[in-house]
C-alpha positions as CSV (number, residue, x, y, z in Angstrom):
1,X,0.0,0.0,0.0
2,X,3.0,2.4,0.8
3,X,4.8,1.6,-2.6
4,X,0.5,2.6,-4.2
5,X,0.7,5.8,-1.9
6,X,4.2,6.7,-2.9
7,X,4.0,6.4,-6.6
8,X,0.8,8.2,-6.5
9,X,2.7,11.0,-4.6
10,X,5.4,10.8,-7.6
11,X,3.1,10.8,-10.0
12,X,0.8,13.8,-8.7
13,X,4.6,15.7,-8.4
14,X,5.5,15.0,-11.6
15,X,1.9,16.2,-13.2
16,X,2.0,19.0,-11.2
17,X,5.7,19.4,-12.3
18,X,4.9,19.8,-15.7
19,X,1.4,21.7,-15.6
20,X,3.7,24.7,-13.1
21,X,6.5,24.2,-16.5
22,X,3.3,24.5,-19.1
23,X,1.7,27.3,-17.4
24,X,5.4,29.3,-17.2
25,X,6.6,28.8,-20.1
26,X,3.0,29.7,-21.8
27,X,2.9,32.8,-19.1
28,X,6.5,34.0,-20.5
29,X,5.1,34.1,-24.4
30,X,2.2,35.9,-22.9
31,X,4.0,38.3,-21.1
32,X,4.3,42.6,-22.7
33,X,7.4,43.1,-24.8
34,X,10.1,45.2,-22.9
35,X,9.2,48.4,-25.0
36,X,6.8,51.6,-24.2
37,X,6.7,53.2,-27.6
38,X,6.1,51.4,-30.6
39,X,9.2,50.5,-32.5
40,X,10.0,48.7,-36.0
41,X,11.6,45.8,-36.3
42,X,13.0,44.1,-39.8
43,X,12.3,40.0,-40.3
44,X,15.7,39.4,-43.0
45,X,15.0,36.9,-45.2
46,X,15.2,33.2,-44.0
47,X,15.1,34.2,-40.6
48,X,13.6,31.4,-38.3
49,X,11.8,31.5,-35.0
50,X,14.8,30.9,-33.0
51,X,16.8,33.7,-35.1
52,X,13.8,36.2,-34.1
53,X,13.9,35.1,-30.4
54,X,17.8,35.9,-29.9
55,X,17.3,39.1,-32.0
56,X,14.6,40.3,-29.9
57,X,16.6,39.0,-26.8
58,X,19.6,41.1,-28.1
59,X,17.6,44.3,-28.6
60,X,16.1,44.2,-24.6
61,X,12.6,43.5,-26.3
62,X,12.4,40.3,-24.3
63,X,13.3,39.0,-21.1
64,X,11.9,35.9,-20.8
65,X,14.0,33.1,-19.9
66,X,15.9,31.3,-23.1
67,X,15.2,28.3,-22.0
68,X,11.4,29.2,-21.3
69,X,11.5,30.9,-25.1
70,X,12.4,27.4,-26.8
71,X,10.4,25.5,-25.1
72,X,7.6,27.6,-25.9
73,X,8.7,27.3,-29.4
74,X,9.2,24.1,-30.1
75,X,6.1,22.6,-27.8
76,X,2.8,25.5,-27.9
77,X,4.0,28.3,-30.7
78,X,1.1,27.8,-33.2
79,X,3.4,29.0,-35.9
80,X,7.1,29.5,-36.0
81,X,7.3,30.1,-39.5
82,X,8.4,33.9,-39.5
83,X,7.6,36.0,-42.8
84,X,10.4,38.6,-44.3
85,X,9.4,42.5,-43.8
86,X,9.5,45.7,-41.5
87,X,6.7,45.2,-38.6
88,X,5.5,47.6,-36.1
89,X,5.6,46.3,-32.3
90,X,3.6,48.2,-29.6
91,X,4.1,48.2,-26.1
92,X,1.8,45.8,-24.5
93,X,2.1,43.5,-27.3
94,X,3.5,39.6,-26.5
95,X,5.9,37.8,-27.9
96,X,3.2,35.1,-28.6
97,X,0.9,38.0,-30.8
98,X,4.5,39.1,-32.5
99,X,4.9,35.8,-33.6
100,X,0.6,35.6,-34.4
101,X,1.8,39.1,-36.1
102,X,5.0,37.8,-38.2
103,X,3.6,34.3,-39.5
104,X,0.8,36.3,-41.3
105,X,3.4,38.9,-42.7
106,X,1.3,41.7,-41.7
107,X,3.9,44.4,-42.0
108,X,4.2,47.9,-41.3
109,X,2.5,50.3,-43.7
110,X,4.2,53.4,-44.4
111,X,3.0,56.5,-45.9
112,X,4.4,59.0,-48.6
113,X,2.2,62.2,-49.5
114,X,2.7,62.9,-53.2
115,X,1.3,66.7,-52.5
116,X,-1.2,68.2,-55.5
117,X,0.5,71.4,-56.9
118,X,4.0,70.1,-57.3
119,X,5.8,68.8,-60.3
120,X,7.2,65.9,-61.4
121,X,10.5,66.6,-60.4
122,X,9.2,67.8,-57.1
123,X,7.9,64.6,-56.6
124,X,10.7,62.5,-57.3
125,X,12.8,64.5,-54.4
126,X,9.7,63.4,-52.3
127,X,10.2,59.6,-53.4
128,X,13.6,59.5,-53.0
129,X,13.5,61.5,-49.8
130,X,11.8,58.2,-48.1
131,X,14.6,55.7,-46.7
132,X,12.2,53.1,-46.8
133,X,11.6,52.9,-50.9
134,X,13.8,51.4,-52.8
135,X,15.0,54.9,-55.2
136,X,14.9,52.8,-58.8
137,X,13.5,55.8,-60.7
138,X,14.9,59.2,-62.5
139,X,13.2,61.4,-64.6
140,X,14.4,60.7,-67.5
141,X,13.0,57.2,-66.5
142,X,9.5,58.2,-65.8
143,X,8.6,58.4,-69.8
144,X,9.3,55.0,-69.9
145,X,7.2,54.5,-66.7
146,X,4.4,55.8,-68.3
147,X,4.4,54.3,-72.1
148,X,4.7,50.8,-69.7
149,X,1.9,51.4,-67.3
150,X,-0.6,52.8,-70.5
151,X,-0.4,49.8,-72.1
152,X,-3.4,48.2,-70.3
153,X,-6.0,45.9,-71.6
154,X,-7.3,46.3,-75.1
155,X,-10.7,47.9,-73.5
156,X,-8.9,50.1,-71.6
157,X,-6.7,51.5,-73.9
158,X,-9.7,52.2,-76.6
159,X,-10.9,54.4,-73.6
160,X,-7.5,56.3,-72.8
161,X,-6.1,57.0,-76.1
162,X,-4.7,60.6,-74.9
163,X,-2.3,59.2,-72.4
164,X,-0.4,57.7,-75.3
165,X,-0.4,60.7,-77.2
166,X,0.4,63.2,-74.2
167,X,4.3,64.7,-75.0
168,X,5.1,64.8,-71.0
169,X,4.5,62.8,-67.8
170,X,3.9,65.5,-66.1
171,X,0.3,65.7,-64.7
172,X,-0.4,62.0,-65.5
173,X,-0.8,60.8,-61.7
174,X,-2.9,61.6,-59.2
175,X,-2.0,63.3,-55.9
176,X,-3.1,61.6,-52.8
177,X,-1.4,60.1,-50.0
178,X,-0.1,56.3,-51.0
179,X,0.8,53.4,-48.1
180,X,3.4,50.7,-48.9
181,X,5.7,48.3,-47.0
182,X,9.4,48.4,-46.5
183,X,11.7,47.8,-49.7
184,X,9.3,49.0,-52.0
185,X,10.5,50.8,-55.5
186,X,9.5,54.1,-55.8
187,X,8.5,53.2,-59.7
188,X,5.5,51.2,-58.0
189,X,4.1,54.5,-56.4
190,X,4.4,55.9,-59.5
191,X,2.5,53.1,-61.3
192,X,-0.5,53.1,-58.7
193,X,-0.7,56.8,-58.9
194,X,-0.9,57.0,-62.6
195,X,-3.2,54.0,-62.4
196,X,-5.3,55.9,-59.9
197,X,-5.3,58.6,-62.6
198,X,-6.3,57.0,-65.3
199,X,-9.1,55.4,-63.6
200,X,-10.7,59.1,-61.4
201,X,-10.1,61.2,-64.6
202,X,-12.3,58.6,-66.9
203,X,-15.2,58.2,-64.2
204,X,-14.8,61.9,-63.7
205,X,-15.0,62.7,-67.9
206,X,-18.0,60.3,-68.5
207,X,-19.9,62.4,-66.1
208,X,-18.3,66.2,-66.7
209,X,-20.7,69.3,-67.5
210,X,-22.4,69.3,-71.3
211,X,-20.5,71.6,-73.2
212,X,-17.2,72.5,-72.1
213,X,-14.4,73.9,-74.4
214,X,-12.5,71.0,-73.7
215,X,-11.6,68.1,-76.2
216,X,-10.3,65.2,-74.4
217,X,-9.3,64.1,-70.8
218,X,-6.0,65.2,-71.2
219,X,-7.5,69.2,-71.9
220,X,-8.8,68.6,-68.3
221,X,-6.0,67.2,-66.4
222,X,-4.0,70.7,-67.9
223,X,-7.0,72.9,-66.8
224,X,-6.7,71.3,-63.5
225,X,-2.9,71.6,-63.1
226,X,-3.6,75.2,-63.5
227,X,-6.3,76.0,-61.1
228,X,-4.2,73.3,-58.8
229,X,-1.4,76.0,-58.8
230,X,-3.8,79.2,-58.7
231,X,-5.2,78.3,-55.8
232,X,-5.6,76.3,-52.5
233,X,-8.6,77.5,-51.3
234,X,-10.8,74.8,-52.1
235,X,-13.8,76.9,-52.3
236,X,-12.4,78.6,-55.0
237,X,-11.3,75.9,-57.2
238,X,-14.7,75.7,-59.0
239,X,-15.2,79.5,-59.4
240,X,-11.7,80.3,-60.8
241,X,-12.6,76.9,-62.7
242,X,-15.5,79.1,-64.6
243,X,-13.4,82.0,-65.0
244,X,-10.9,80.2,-67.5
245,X,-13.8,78.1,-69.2
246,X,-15.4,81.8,-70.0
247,X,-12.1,83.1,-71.6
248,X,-11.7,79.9,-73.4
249,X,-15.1,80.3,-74.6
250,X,-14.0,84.1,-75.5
251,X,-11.1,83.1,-77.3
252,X,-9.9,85.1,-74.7
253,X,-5.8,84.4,-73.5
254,X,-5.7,82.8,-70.3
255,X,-3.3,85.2,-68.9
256,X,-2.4,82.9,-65.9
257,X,1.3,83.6,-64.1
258,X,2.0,79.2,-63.4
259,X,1.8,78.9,-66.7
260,X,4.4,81.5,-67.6
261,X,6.8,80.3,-64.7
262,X,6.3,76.8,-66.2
263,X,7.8,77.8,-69.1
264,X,10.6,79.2,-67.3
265,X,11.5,76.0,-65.8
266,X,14.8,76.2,-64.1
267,X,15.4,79.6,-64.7
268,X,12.8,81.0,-62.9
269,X,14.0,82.9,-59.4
270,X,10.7,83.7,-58.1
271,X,10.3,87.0,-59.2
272,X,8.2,86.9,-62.5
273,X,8.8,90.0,-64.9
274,X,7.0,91.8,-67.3
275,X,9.9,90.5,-69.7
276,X,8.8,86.9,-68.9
277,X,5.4,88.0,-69.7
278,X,6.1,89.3,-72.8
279,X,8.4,86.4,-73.9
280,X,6.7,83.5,-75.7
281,X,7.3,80.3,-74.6
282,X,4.9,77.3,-75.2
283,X,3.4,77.9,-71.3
284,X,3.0,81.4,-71.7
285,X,-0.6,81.9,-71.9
286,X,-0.3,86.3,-72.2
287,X,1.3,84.9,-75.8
288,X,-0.6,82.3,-76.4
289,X,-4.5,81.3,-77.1
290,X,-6.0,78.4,-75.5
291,X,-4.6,76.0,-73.4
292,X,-0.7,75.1,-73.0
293,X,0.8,71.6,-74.2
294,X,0.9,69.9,-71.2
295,X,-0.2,70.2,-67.3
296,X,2.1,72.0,-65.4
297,X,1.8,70.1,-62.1
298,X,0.2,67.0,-60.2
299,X,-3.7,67.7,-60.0
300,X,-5.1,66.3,-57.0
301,X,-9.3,64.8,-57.2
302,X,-10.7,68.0,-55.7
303,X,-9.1,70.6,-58.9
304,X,-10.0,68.0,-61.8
305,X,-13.4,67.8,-60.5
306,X,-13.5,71.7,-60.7
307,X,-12.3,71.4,-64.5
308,X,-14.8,68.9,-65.4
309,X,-17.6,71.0,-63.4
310,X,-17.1,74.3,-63.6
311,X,-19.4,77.1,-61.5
312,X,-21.3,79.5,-63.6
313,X,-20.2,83.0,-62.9
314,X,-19.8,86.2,-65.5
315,X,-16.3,86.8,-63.6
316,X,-13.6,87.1,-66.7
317,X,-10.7,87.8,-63.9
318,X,-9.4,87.6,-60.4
319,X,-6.4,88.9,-58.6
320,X,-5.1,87.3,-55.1
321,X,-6.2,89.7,-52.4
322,X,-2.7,88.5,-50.3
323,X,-4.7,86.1,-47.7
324,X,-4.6,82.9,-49.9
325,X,-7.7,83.7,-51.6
326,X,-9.2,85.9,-55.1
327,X,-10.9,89.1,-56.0
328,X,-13.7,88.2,-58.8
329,X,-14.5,90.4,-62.0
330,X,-16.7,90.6,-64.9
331,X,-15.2,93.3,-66.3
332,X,-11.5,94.6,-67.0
333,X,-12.2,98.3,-65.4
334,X,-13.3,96.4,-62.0
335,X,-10.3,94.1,-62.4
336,X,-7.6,96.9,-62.9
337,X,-9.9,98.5,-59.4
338,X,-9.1,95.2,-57.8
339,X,-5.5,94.9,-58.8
340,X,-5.0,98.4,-57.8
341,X,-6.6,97.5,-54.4
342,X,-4.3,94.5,-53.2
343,X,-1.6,94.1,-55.8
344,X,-0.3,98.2,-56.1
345,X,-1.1,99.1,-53.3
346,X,0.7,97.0,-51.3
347,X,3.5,96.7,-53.0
């Protein structure tokens, strides 16, 4: 009966030996990460669980016993198979929901803000500014970029025949704000963006206002580059909008200073003249009728909506009062009145 009682004994220590080592060793991969700000951390390719452990361990992320850590790894760990990429860990988080985190490769989105306004060139110091693309893209590259990334399906490109026949990239992608993880080329962010172009501008053109003095999409997309760059009031974007449809209508020069500092390109010092005025360039649009070649910066949704749906008004011109936004005029005496009013007057 003593050699029963004593094995029992045994055998109750030993169960209860290894329930105490299941519950630890389950209670360390549950235990908060060593952190109290959220910090990235990069998986290299053909990293294992064990490889992510000691790395962890080595950065003070983890302080779990190594022992407890295998254990838990090669006995309860649902899945040790670790995915490559850049992953954001939060304090609070477990070394158990890291691993929940990194077998399902949910990486770390990052965010780059290709701002509505600027140029192409503008934008490619943006893109390259971001340590976490891959730079695989020049200028001189993005032509290329674009005949690559026109040549859609058959039914797409019987829609968006202009893009082929456009003589610059510039204007051809959409501003907005695009997400993307680690080690990704910038060329990519340019392909969704002028994806994402293509696609708002032909929605957008199927349902534009009857009768505008505009002949394709691409006539749109330069409207919209230049209210884009007159303004960033958004109120205004629709009203100023009007104001160039009426002088194209009229026959009438657009007159518009981006277009004439376009033109300029590197040369311009930011002080336009009336010599730049009076010099003709293919932008300048005191020298020229109608619309220039191309767009003269990234449009962002808001400003091509505004080309394709523009506000009925009599106003032929407007001056910038100095605050950000316009003066309105339907005639050129109360537009010399206005320029008079806040342009001479405070100079």
């Amino acid at each position: 009966m003593r050699i029963v009682i004593s094995i029992g004994i045994m055998l109750a220590l030993v169960v209860g030996a290894i329930t105490f080592g299941v519950l630890y060793v389950n209670g360390q991969a549950s235990s908060p990460l060593s952190i109290s700000q959220p910090q990235l951390y990069t998986v290299e390719k053909g990293s294992s669980g064990y490889k992510v452990v000691r790395e962890l361990r080595a950065l003070d992320l983890i302080d779990s016993p190594e022992l407890a850590t295998k254990l838990w790894l090669k006995f309860f760990a649902p899945n040790t198979h670790v995915k490559s990429g850049t992953y954001r860990l939060t304090p609070g988080q477990s070394l158990r929901e890291v691993f929940a985190t990194l077998s399902r490769g949910e990486e770390h989105y990052f965010a780059v803000s290709l701002v509505e306004g600027l140029t192409l060139k503008e934008w490619l110091v943006t893109l390259n500014a971001q340590s976490e693309l891959i730079n695989d893209v020049t200028f001189e590259q993005v032509e290329q970029t674009i005949k690559t990334t026109s040549q859609l399906s058959e039914e797409k490109a019987a829609l968006t025949p202009w893009v082929n026949d456009a003589s610059s990239a510039e204007g051809l992608f959409l501003a907005d704000t695009y997400f993307f993880t680690a080690n990704t080329a910038a060329s990519s962010i340019l392909k969704r963006a002028h994806k994402a172009m293509l696609d708002y501008v032909e929605t957008q053109w199927q349902q534009r206002q009857a009768d505008l003095p505009l002949n394709s999409p691409y006539d749109a997309l330069i409207l919209a580059s230049i209210i884009e760059k007159e303004t960033a009031v958004s109120a205004e974007r629709t009203k100023i909008a009007g104001v160039f449809v009426n002088r194209l209508r009229k026959n009438m020069r657009l007159q518009t200073d981006p277009t004439v500092i376009y033109g300029i390109g590197d040369a311009y010092d930011g002080n336009i003249t009336r010599k730049h005025l009076r010099t003709p360039t293919p932008y300048n649009t005191y020298t020229i009728k109608g619309l220039p070649p191309t767009p003269i910066a990234m449009a962002g949704k808001e400003a091509i909506w505004a080309a394709l749906n523009p506000m009925e008004t009599d106003a032929l011109y407007f001056v910038a009062r100095g605050d950000g936004s316009h003066e309105f005029s339907s005639s050129l005496a109360a537009h010399n009145a206005a320029v008079r009013k806040y342009q001479l007057n405070r100079k």
